[in-house]
C-alpha positions, 0 to 999 in steps of 0.5 A: 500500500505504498502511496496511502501508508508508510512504515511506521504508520499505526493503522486504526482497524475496526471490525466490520461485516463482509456485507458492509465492505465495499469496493474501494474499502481498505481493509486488513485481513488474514492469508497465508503467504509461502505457507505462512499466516500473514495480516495483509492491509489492501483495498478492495477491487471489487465482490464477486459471489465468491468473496473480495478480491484485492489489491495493492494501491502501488500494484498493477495486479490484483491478488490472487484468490479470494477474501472470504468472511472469515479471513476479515480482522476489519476496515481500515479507518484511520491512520496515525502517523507521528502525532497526527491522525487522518481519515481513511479514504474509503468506499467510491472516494478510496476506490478513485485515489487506489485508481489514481495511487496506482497510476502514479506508480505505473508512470514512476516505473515506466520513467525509470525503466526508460531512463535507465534505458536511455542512460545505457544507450548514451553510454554505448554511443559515447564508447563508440560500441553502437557505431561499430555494431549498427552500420545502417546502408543508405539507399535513399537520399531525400533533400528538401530545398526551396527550389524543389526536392532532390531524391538519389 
């Protein structure tokens, strides 16, 4: 849940009834991770008859399975982070920043991923190694000037 809470943020859960959570709720429930119990605190993406599914405000994929009544400690309303406490966006609200959070994310990774990419060509060309490699063949020559256009 990158984005919404940070280490260290003490989050202020309240029990609810899987019938009163909705999409956009961020709720923290129980599952089991490589065979082991975990609490995991994530925001619902939507009912299905079969339970919740959910995800992370930071991932692209929604988690595997399904969040069923018994798995539920509650809904996140609060977190307090140092002296200060803040309302948690929930339900339609919550659902649109959850929207919004993961978005940002997949711009930051795509902008790193393309500055790494662009970094290490720079590299390559300025060691002369991507014009070893990449002779391009010139077939066609097209010159535009003022007097007319000069095709060989």
């Amino acid at each position: 849940m990158r984005g919404t809470f940070k280490t260290g943020d003490l989050l202020c859960v309240y029990p609810v009834p899987m019938s009163l959570i909705e999409g956009g709720d961020i709720i923290a429930f129980m599952t089991t991770i490589n065979g082991t119990p975990q609490k995991v605190v994530h925001r619902v993406s939507r009912r299905t008859p079969k339970g919740l599914i959910t995800r992370g405000d930071s991932v692209e994929i929604e988690d595997p399975g399904y969040i069923t009544e018994n798995q539920i400690i509650g809904r996140v309303l609060y977190r307090k982070r140092g002296s200060s406490t803040t309302a948690i966006l929930n339900g339609r609200k919550g659902f649109m920043k959850g929207q919004v959070l993961s978005s940002w994310w997949r711009l930051v990774k795509l902008m790193t991923k393309n500055l790494i990419a662009q970094h290490s060509y720079l590299i390559l060309k300025r060691s002369g190694i991507v014009r070893y490699l990449w002779q391009p063949e010139i077939r066609r020559l097209r010159i535009q000037h003022r007097e007319g256009e000069y095709i060989q």
